[in-house]
Structure formats: C-alpha cells, structure tokens
C-alpha positions, 0 to 999 in steps of 0.5 A: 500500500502506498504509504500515507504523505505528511498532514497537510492542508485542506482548501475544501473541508471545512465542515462535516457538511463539506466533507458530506458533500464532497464524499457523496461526488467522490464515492460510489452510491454503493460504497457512500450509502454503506457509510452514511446508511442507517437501519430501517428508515433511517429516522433514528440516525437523522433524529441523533443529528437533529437533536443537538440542533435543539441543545442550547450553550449558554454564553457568559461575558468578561471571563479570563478566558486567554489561555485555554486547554482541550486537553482531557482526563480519561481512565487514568490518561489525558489525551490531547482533545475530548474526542477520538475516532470511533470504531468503524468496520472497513474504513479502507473503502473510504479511501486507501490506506484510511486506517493509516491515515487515521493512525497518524491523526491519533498520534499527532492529536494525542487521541485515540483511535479505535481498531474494529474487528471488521477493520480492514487493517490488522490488529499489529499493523495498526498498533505500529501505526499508533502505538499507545493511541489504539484501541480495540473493539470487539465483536463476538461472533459465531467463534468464540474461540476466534473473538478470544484469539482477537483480544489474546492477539491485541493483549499482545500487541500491546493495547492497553484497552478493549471495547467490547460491542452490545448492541449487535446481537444481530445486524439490523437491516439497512436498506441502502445496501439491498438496494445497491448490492453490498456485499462483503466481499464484493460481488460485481455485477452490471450495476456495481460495475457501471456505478464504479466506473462512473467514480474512476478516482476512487476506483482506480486508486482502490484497484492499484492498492488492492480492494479492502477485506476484513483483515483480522478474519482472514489470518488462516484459521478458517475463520471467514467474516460474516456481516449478517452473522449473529453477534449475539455472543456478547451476553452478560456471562460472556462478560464475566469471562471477558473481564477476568481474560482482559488485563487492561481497561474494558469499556462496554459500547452500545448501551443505553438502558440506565439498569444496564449501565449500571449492571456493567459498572457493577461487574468491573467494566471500567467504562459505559460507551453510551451509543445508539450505533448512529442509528445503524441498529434499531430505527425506534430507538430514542436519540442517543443524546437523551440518554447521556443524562439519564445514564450519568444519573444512573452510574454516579458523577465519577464513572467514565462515560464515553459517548457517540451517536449523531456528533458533527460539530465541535460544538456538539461535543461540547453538548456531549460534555455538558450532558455527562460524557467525559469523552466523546468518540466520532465516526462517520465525519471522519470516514467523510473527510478521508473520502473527500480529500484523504489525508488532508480533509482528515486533519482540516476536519480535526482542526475544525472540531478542536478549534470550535470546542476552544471557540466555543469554551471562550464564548462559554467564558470557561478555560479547561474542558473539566468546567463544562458541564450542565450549567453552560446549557441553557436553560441551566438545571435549576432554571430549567425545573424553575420554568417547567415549575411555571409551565405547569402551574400556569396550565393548572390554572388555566384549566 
C-alpha cells in the first residue's frame, strides 16, 4: 500500500457538511450509502443529528478566558482533545490506506483511535501505526474461540484497552445496501460495475492498492467474516469471562438502558460507551443524546462515560460534555473527510472540531474542558425545573 504523505492542508473541508458533500461526488452510491446508511428508515440516525440542533450553550461575558486547554482526563490518561475516532468496520473503502491515515491523526492529536474487528487493517499493523493511541473493539461472533484469539492477539500487541460491542446481537437491516448490492466481499455485477466506473478516482486508486477485506478474519484459521452473522455472543456471562481474560481497561459500547449501565459498572467494566450505533441498529430507538443524562444519573458523577451517536460539530461535543460524557468518540465525519480529500480533509476536519470546542469554551467564558458541564446549557438545571415549575402551574390554572 502506498504509504500515507505528511498532514497537510485542506482548501475544501471545512465542515462535516463539506466533507458530506464532497464524499457523496467522490464515492460510489454503493460504497457512500454503506457509510452514511442507517437501519430501517433511517429516522433514528437523522433524529441523533437533529437533536443537538435543539441543545442550547449558554454564553457568559468578561471571563479570563486567554489561555485555554482541550486537553482531557480519561481512565487514568489525558489525551490531547475530548474526542477520538470511533470504531468503524472497513474504513479502507473510504479511501486507501484510511486506517493509516487515521493512525497518524491519533498520534499527532494525542487521541485515540479505535481498531474494529471488521477493520480492514490488522490488529499489529495498526498498533505500529499508533502505538499507545489504539484501541480495540470487539465483536463476538459465531467463534468464540476466534473473538478470544482477537483480544489474546491485541493483549499482545500491546493495547492497553478493549471495547467490547452490545448492541449487535444481530445486524439490523439497512436498506441502502439491498438496494445497491453490498456485499462483503464484493460481488460485481452490471450495476456495481457501471456505478464504479462512473467514480474512476476512487476506483482506480482502490484497484492499484488492492480492494479492502476484513483483515483480522482472514489470518488462516478458517475463520471467514460474516456481516449478517449473529453477534449475539456478547451476553452478560460472556462478560464475566471477558473481564477476568482482559488485563487492561474494558469499556462496554452500545448501551443505553440506565439498569444496564449500571449492571456493567457493577461487574468491573471500567467504562459505559453510551451509543445508539448512529442509528445503524434499531430505527425506534430514542436519540442517543437523551440518554447521556439519564445514564450519568444512573452510574454516579465519577464513572467514565464515553459517548457517540449523531456528533458533527465541535460544538456538539461540547453538548456531549455538558450532558455527562467525559469523552466523546466520532465516526462517520471522519470516514467523510478521508473520502473527500484523504489525508488532508482528515486533519482540516480535526482542526475544525478542536478549534470550535476552544471557540466555543471562550464564548462559554470557561478555560479547561473539566468546567463544562450542565450549567453552560441553557436553560441551566435549576432554571430549567424553575420554568417547567411555571409551565405547569400556569396550565393548572388555566384549566
């Protein structure tokens, strides 16, 4: 694979909506719906995103707010910014040698960057590429014994933490795949061939470097990635086992039940992952952002929450922050931006996230990234139960 340039400057992302608008010229339908696609209708997915466009941020004048810091705490680690790359399956169809490009924005920004199970990069190749930023998220499929062999393998490698995915039971049904044809691997009929052709950039570079696969399934132990297979492995039992395996940290990802996360809390894991998988899994369920509160009330003031769904601005991971997350993980902005200009829309989309959240802290009249909390939302807590109050009393008169 040719191997990624240097980070360089970007004149055409400068936003999530940019880089969207970019991908979906520069992508194949088939390849641009597989990111951006979502179960059933689609309404989950669209209502994450809608939903922070209602949140509110409180600005405050006249405060000291010169010299102010990104920097984060989490599970014993500050990191360079509040928010990394999520766990993404095959990011090498957004564009060659995405995963390594992805590695090399971890490292320069000092955050983490989450290796899936369906990665199309190895579990070693991608911790030589990011070293201590990695994680690595598991899924448990239809080998028990192949999902083990993948935590003994990242163990090894050297990953000191491991996201074990929920909420994948069984994948959801997305629509925009059947109707275009995806498969994994791909399988190439008059359709396919015409869409591919009709994106030769993306096309032509993927041919030269080699379609992508599911990298860690394909190690010669007869072991064949299944995208529909059951997931239904990771039960409650199978995290016991999984916490007394696992040496490192364990965050568990996908939950969004308040007795859930706290089973979890109480069974060792180090950290919740509050997800409602973007949407990609259970088209009814609520937006992702309305149980961050609910579950932060659940599992107390000082457990980790790590949050994603629905993130496209530096300001929503503000939003997140506010709401009880105390890291935020982004995914598809990130495989937008590599598709719109690889490399070099990756690294704008970085700066443009960083530089809104310090915009946004100034504005807030705050300087470090543990002071944002409920009470830069407005209404704040107390205000909001004081106007509801009002509300209620006024209705009770009216009627």
């Amino acid at each position: 694979m040719t191997a990624p340039k240097s980070i360089g400057p970007s004149r055409k992302v400068f936003s999530t909506e940019d880089a969207w608008r970019i991908a979906a010229r520069r992508l194949p339908r088939l390849i641009f719906d597989f990111i951006e696609g979502s179960a059933g209708r689609e309404v989950s997915a669209g209502r994450n995103v809608r939903r922070f466009d209602e949140i509110m941020l409180q600005p405050r004048v006249m405060a000291d707010v010169a010299v102010r810091s990104v920097a984060t705490r989490l599970m014993g680690r500050t990191y360079g910014l509040p928010f990394g790359i999520a766990p993404m399956g095959m990011c090498n169809l957004s564009w060659p040698g995405a995963d390594k490009y992805l590695a090399q924005a971890a490292k320069h920004y000092d955050v983490p960057v989450c290796l899936s199970s369906a990665a199309s990069s190895s579990i070693e190749e991608m911790y030589r590429w990011a070293g201590e930023n990695t994680w690595f998220q598991l899924y448990v499929g239809q080998s028990m014994e192949h999902s083990l062999s993948l935590v003994d393998r990242a163990q090894a490698a050297g990953y000191e933490t491991l996201i074990l995915t929920v909420d994948v039971p069984q994948v959801s049904r997305r629509v925009r795949d059947l109707r275009n044809g995806f498969q994994v691997p791909f399988s190439i009929g008059p359709r396919q061939f015409i869409d591919f052709a009709l994106h030769p950039r993306w096309s032509l570079t993927t041919l030269i470097n080699g379609p992508p696969s599911a990298k860690n399934f394909n190690a010669g132990n007869g072991v064949r990635f299944n995208r529909n297979g059951s997931r239904a492995g990771a039960d409650w039992a199978f995290l016991d086992r999984l916490r007394n395996h696992w040496k490192g940290k364990l965050v568990v990802k996908g939950v969004t039940s308040a007795d859930d996360a706290r089973r979890i809390r109480n069974s060792g894991a180090d950290a919740v992952y509050v997800s409602n998988h973007g949407g990609r899994q259970l088209d009814s369920a609520p937006p992702a952002i309305d149980l961050l509160p609910i579950i932060r009330s659940a599992v107390g003031p000082d457990y980790p929450l790590i949050f994603d769904s629905g993130i496209r601005s530096g300001e929503d991971v503000v939003k997140a922050l506010a709401l009880g997350a105390d890291f935020v993980m982004i995914g598809r902005p990130m495989l937008f931006a590599l598709a719109a200009e690889a490399e070099a829309g990756l690294n704008a989309l970085f700066s443009a996230f960083a530089g809104d959240i310090s915009t946004a802290m100034a504005q807030l009249g705050i300087t470090t990234t543990d002071q944002i909390t409920r009470q830069v939302l407005f209404p704040p807590p107390d205000q909001a139960l004081t106007m509801q109050d009002s509300k209620l009393k006024m209705t009770s008169t009216s009627t």
